[in-house]
N, C-alpha and C positions, 0 to 999 in steps of 0.2 A: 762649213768653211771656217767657222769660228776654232770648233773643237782642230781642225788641221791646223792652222797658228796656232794654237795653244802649244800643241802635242812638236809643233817647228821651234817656237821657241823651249818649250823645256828638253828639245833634245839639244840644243844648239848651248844649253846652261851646263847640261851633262855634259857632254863634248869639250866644254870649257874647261869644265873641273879637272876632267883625265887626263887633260892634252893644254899645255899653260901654252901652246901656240896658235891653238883652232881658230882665236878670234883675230890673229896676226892681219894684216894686208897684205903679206907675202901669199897666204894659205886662201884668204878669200882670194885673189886673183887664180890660182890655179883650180879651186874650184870652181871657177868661173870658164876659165878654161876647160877644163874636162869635160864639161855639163853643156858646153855649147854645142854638139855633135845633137845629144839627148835633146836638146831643147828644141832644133829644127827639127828633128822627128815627131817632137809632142808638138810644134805648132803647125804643121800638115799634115798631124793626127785631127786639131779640132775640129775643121770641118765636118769628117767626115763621122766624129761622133755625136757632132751637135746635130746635122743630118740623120741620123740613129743608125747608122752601120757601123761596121767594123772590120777592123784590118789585123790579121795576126800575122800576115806576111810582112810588115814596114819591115824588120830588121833583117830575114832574111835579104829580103830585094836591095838593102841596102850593102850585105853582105856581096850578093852577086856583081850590083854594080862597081863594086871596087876592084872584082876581079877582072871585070870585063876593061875596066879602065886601064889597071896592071898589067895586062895581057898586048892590050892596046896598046899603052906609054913603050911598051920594047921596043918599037918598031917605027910608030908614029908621033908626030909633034904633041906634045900634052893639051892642046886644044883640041884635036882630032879625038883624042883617046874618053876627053870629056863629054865629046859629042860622043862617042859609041857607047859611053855610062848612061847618060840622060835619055837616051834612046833605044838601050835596053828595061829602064825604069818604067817608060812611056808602054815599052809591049808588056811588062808585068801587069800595067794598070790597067792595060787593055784586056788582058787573060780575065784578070777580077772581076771586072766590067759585066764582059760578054756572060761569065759564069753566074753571077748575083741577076743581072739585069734581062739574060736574053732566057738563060736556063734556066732563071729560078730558084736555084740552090741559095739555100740560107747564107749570109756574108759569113758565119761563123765558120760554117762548114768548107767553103770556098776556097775564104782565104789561108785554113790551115791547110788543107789540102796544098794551096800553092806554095806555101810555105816551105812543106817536106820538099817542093819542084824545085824551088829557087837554091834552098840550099843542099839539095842534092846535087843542081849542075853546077855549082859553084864548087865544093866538095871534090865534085868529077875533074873538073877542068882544075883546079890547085895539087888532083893526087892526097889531098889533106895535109900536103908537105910544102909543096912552093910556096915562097915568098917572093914578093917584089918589090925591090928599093932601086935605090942609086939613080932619084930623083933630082934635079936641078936647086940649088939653096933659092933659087927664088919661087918655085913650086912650094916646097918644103917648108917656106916663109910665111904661108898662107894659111897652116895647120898647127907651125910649132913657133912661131917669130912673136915678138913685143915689138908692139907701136910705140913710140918715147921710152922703150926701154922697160916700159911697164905694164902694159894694155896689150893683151892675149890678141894677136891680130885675128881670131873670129870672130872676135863681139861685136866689129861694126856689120860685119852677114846677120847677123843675129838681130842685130837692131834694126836694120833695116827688115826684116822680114815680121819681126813681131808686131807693131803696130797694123798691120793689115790683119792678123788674128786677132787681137785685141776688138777690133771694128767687128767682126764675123760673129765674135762672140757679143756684144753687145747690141749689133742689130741679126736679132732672131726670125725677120721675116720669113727666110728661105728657110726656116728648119722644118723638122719636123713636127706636125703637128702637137706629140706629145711637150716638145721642149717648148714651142711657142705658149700653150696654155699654163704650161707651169703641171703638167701632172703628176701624180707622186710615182708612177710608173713611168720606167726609163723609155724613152721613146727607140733609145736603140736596141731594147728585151723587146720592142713591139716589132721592130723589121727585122730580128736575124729570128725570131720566134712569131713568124706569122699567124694571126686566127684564124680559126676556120673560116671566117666570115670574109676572110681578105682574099 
């Protein structure tokens, strides 16, 4: 943890030196911005690493749900369209589920396998060509708008959703065996690489 501060702040000194604006408030805000999409994926990534499995499908699945949404929004009001994203996400996690939990397959193997699935019908259904816009500015306001003119309106999604990882990672009851003990072997190399023993 130590060595990764280090290694953050002496990119952040380099950064400086090449770029006389990096350390701006204009620059930190849109890094802040861009990084919030990433950030809610890495924080409904923790559990399931603190847990010791793994997901290689998050970004496709996230890929698809956007098309499904896109697809959706043509036709249907942007809530409806919402609900058919969140609830094609819901049968991705179910596909994973059933795969790791009911059949056994390693989370590794699983979820790339789903992976190629997600963004192959996503692929399919875009043609690798469509695009969809010509979203409402109050839609649109919610991914690209400033709050007082200066606060990237996803930070407060963001805010609100990190404090409940933050707690997940700090009370380790539910993990995994290896994470609760502290062992120097990853608890998540222990459940997508099972023992013979297991």
């Amino acid at each position: 943890m130590r060595l990764l501060l280090v290694a953050i702040v002496c990119e952040m000194a380099l950064f400086s030196a090449v770029a006389p604006h990096f350390l701006s408030a204009g620059n930190f805000i849109e890094v802040a911005r861009f990084s919030v999409e990433l950030g809610l994926v890495a924080v409904a990534m923790t559990p399931v690493i603190v847990t010791g499995g793994i997901d290689l499908s998050v970004g496709a699945m996230m890929g698809l749900a956007a098309v499904v949404f896109g697809v959706a929004a043509t036709t249907a009001p942007i809530p409806v369209a919402a609900l058919f994203a969140l609830l094609v996400g819901v049968a991705g996690g179910i596909v994973n589920a059933c795969a790791v939990a009911w059949l056994g397959i390693p989370a590794l193997v699983a979820t790339l396998a789903t992976m190629s699935l997600f963004r192959g019908v996503a692929e399919g259904v875009t043609e690798g060509a469509i695009s969809y816009s010509g979203f409402s500015p109050g839609f649109l306001f919610l991914g690209q708008g400033y709050l007082a003119g200066a606060i990237p309106s996803q930070l407060p999604c963001f805010s609100l959703r990190w404090p409940g990882s933050v707690c997940c990672s700090i009370d380790r009851s539910w993990a995994a065996p290896g994470m609760r003990s502290g062992s120097r072997r990853p608890a998540r190399v222990m459940r997508v690489f099972p023992s013979g023993s297991e």
